[in-house]
Structure formats: C-alpha cells, structure tokens
C-alpha positions as MATLAB code, in Angstrom:
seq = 'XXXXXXXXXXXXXXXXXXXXXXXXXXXXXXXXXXXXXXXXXXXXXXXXXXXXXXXXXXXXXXXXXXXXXXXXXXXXXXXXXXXXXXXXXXXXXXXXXXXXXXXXXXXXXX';
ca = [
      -4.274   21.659   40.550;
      -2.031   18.998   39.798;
       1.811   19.767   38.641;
       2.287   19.384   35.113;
       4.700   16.460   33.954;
       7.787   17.034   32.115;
       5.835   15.850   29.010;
       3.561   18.575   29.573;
       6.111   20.943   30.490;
       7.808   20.169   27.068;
       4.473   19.818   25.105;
       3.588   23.425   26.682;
       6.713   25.048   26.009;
       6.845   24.193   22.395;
       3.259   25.483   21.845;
       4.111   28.487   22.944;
       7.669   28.896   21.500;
       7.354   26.766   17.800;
      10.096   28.212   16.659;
      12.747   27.573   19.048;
      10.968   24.142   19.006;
      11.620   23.355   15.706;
      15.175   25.107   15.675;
      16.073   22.508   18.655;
      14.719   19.646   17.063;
      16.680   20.668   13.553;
      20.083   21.231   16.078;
      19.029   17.485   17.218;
      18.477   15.681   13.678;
      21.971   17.668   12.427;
      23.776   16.340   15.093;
      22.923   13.013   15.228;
      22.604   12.432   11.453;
      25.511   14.622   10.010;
      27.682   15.051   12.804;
      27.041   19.224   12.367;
      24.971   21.491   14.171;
      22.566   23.903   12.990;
      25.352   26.788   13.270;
      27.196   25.050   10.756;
      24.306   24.609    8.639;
      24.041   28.168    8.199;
      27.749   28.631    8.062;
      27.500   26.283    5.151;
      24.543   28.215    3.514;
      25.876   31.201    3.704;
      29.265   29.903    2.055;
      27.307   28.533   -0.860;
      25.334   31.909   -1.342;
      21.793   30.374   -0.064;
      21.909   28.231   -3.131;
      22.069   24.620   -4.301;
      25.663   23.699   -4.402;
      24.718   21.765   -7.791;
      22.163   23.584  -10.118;
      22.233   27.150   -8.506;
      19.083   27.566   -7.239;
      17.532   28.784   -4.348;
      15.302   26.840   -2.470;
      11.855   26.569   -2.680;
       9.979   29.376   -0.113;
       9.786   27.705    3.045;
      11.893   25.037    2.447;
      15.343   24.466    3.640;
      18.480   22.478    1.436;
      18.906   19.359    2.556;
      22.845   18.094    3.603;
      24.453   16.021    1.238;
      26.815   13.336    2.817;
      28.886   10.559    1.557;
      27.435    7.407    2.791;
      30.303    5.651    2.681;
      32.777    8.179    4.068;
      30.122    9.504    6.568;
      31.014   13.299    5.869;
      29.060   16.403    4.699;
      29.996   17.567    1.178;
      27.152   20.624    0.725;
      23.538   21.567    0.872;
      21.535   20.565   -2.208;
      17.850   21.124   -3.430;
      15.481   18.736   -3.296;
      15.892   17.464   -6.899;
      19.454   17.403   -6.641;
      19.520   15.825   -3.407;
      17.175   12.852   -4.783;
      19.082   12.664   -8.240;
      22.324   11.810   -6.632;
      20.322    9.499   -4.646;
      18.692    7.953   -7.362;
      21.971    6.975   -9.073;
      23.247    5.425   -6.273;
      25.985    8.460   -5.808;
      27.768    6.083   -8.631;
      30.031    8.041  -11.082;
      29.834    6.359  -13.447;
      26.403    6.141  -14.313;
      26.235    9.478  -13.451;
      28.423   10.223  -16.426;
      27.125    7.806  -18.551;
      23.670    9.667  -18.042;
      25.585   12.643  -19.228;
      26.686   11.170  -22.075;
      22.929   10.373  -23.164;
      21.679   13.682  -22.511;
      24.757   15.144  -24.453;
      23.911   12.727  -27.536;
      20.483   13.880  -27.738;
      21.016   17.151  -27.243;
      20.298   20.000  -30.287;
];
C-alpha cells in the first residue's frame, strides 16, 4: 500500500472530523479577512446577545452573522444579518443616503 499524501492526509481527516474542518477553515477566513479569530467571533456574539447588532434578530437556523467592517478603516464594528449586512452594502456604507432613505420611508409612512 502506498503512503497517503498530505493532500490525502488532509482530505481524510476532514471527512472524518467536518466539524473541526469547517471550524479551522472559519478561524482561517476570520483571520485573514477581519484580522479576528473565531474566539472573538463568539466573544462578539455573545456581547450582542446572538442577535443582529442592527434590527435585533437572530439569525436564520443554521446560519451564522456575518462581520461588519469598515472598508476604509479596516476594523470590525459588529455581526449583522444577512439583510443588514447587504443593506449597508448596498448604500455604499454612505450616511448620507442612508439618511436620506430614512427620510423617504419616514414621509411615506402612516
């Protein structure tokens, strides 16, 4: 029998252990894209009470909050839901349009 690769090695390892494998590669992403690690993920989740630091709500079952960051100051503000996350996005994280869309909604509001 030949001896397994480390491909293989890591290929078999995560089969058997998909957990760990996908806690690892979320500790890997963290790092590398917000600076944090997955301890501080939690940290952060449990300081916001498992919920969207905007609108409240918890996420959806299975799903995890994604990390809001300033782009331009390259730091981690809070963990936000999906919609949130992409609604900020959306608007460019711009202020003022942001409050201009409040504005709208407030007009038309009964």
């Amino acid at each position: 029998m030949m001896a397994l690769t480390g491909y293989q090695k890591t290929k078999r390892w995560r089969e058997r252990h998909p957990e760990r494998a996908r806690a690892t590669e979320r500790n890997q992403k963290y790092k590398k894209l917000y600076k944090i690690d997955y301890k501080r993920y939690q940290e952060m989740l449990e300081e916001q009470y498992g919920v969207c630091a905007i609108c409240l709500k918890s996420p959806e079952s299975g799903k995890l909050l994604h990390v809001d960051h300033c782009h331009a100051a390259d730091m981690v503000r809070g963990l936000l839901c999906s919609f949130c996350n992409t609604g900020i996005g959306l608007f460019g994280e711009d202020i003022t349009l942001l409050e201009a869309a409040i504005r709208y909604l407030q007009r038309w509001a009964k």
